[in-house]
N, C-alpha and C positions, 0 to 999 in steps of 0.2 A: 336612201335619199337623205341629204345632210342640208340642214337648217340654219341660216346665217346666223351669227351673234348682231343683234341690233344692237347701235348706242345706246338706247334706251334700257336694254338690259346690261351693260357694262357697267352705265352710270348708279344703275340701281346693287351693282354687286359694289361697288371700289363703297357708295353710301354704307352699305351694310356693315361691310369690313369696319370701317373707321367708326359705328356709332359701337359695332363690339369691342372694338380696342381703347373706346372712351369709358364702356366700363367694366373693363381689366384693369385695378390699381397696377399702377407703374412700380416694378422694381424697384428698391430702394436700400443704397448698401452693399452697391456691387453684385445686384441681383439676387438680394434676397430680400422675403418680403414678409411680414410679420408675422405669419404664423410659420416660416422656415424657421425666425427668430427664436421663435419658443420651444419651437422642437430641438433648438441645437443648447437651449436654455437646461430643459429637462434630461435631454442626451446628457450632458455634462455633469448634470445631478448625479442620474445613476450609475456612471462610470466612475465616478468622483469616490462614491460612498467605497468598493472596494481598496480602490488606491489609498484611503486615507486608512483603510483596516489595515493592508497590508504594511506601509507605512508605520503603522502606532503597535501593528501587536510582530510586527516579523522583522521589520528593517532595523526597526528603531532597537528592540532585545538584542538582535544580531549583533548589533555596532557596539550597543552598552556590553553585552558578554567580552565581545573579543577585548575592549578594552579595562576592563576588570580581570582576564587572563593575562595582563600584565601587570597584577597589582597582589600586593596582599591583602586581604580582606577578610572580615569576619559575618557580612551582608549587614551591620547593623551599623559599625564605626566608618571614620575615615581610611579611602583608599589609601593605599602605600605605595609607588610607583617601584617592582623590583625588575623589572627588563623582563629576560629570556627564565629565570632562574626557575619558576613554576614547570616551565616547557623542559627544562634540562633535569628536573624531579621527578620528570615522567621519565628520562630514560633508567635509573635507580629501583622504578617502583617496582617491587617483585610484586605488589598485589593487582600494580593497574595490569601489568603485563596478562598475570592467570588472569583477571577477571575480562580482557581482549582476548583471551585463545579460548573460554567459554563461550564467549559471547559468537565466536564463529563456530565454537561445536557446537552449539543450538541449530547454526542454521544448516546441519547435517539430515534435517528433517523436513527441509524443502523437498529435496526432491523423494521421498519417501511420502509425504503427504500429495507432490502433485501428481506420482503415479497411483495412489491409492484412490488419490478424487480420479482421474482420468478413470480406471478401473470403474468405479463406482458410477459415472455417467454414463458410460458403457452399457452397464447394467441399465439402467434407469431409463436407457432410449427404447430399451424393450417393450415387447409389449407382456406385462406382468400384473400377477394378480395384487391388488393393492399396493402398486406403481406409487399413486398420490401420496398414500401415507407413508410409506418408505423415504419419500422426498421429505417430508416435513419432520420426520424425526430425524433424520441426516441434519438440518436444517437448525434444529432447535439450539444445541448447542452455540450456532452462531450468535444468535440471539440473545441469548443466555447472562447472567452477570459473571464478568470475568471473576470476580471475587468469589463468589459462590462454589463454583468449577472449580477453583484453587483449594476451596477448603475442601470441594466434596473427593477428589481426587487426592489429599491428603489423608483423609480417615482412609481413602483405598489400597493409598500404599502403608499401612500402620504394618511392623511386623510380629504383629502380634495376634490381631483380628482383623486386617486389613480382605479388601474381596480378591484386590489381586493378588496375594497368599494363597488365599482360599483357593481362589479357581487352579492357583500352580498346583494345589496340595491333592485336589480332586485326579489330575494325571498323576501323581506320586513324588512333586518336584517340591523342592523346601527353595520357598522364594526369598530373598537377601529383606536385608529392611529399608526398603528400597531408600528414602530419604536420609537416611542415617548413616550411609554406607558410600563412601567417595567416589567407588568403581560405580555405582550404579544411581547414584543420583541426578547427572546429566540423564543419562538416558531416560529416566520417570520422567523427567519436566518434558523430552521431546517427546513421549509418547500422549502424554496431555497435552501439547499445544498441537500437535499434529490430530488427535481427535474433535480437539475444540472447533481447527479451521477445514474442518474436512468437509462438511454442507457444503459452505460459503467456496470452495472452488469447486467443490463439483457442480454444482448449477453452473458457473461460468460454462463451464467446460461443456455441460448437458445443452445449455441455448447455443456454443458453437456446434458442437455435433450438429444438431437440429437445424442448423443456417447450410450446413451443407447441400448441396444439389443431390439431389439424388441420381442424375443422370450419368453423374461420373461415377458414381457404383454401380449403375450398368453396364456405362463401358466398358471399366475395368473388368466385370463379369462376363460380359462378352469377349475380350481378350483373353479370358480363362484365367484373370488374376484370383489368388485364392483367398480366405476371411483375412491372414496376417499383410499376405502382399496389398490389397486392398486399407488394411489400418497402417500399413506402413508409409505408401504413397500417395496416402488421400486423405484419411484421417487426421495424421499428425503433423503432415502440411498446413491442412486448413485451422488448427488449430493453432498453429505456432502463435498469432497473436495474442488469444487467454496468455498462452504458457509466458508469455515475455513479462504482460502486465503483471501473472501472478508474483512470479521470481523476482520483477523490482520491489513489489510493495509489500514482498513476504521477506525481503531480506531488511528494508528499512524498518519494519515493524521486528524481525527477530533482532536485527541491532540495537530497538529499544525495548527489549522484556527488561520488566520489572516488578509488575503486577504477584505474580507467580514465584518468583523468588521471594520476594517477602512476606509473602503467608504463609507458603509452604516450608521456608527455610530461612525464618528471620534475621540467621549469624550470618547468613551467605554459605551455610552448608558445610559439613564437616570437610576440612583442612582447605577453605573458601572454594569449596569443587563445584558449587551452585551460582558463586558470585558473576552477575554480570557487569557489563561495563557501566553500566546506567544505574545501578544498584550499589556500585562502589563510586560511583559519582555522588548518590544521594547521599553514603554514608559522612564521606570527607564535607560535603557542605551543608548538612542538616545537623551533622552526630559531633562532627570534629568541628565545625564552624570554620572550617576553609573554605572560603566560598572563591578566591580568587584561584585556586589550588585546582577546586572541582571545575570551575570554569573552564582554566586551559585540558584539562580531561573533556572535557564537553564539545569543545572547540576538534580536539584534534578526533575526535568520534567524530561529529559531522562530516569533516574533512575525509575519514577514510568510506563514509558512505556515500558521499559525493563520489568519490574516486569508483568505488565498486559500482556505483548506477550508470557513469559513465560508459566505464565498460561494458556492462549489458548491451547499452545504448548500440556502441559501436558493433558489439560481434551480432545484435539483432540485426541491425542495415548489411554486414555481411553475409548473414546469411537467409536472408527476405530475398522472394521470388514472387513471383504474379503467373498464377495459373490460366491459361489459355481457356 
């Protein structure tokens, strides 16, 4: 049974309407109304504060560098306007050239550290006895002072009393001096910076395992996939993104070691076989006071790790998939 709307009650709805829409402040400004004001006052604030950082410490250096790589300069006097001439001194340079084919033989220990972390998360998803503590001395080193690491892994390679001697000398093997010694100097520096970052991606890699479903390792196990078949197409699939992120920001970070070459090898290493590119940049504009010199070195190292991140970039999107 349905109950007619009386005028009396209409007249009393359209009243109500209108004495609440007398006190709703009206719009104002193209519909916005003073507390929209302030919220788009304070938005602007906190938006504002990074753009102006990024502006004063990253656009602004950017634009002074490139324009100081066409100049001579000593960082204290007047710029000298010489064109291209700095840029055409790098193709000459027999030490920028070695201290660029160091600086990419470093990063031969990318992929040696990301399958040692993978290995090691591996491990660590088990279930083991003092699991936690394993983790955190994996760990420590991340943490750790870069500088310290640098010295304390120099007394290691000493060839004289050094531990990694020792420990060669213990299997019966006469270990080189390791710092002192051209053939084997790169390799000391990768095998400490690959110790140094070895926690810090294996956790990455320990929270991706652990994000995995476990249901697809049953499937697979019910399809009779076996431990490798199963880490082949389940494992290292679900992983591929750690492994992208680690590889760009372990290759921007190995293009700029410097830390570790100048404490461990302050000349830049016997016959410059230590020197990185970032390390012969400091030399040329702190030591030789070429600062417009180091700059276009500076400039065109940027340039070639733009170029390589790019790359990543691209063959990542080629070969990203979406699991079902």
């Amino acid at each position: 049974m349905t109950s007619a709307t009386t005028p009396a009650a209409v007249g009393l709805g359209t009243a109500a309407r209108k004495k609440a829409a007398r006190r709703t402040p009206a719009p104002q400004d193209g519909g916005s109304t003073k507390l929209h004001r302030i919220e788009r006052r304070w938005a602007l604030l906190f938006v504002a504060a990074p753009v102006i950082g990024y502006l004063l410490f990253v656009l602004y250096p950017t634009g002074y560098a490139l324009v100081a790589s066409f100049t001579r300069w000593n960082g204290l006097g007047a710029m000298q306007f010489v064109g291209l001439d700095n840029y055409v001194a790098l193709l000459s340079d027999e030490r920028f050239h070695l201290s660029l084919y160091n600086t990419f033989f470093y990063m031969l220990g990318i992929p040696i550290g990301l399958a040692l972390s993978l290995a090691l998360a591996l491990a660590m998803n088990r279930r083991l006895v003092g699991r936690a503590a394993f983790r955190t001395i994996y760990y420590i080193p991340v943490i750790s002072s870069l500088a310290a690491i640098a010295i304390l892994w120099q007394w290691a390679y000493n060839g004289d009393f050094g531990l990694v001697n020792q420990f060669l000398a213990f299997f019966g093997i006469e270990g080189p001096n390791w710092l002192a010694d051209a053939t084997w100097s790169k390799p000391a520096i990768i095998m400490m910076a690959v110790w140094k970052g070895l926690g810090y991606s294996m956790l990455l890699y320990l929270a991706a395992i652990q994000s995995v479903p476990r249901s697809l390792y049953e499937a697979a196990s019910l399809d009779g996939a076996g431990a490798w078949q199963r880490f082949r197409a389940i494992t290292l699939p679900m992983v591929q993104p750690v492994t992208f992120f680690l590889v760009v920001t372990n290759i921007i970070a190995g293009a700029m070691i410097f830390t570790e070459i100048q404490i461990m090898t302050p000349t830049g290493g016997p016959e410059y076989s230590t020197a990185s590119t970032v390390f012969h940049i400091w030399q040329q504009a702190f030591k030789y006071q070429q600062m417009g010199y180091a700059t276009a070195m500076a400039i065109v190292l940027g340039v070639l790790i733009l170029l390589i991140t790019l790359i990543q970039f691209r063959l990542n999107k080629r070969s990203s998939f979406v699991i079902d």
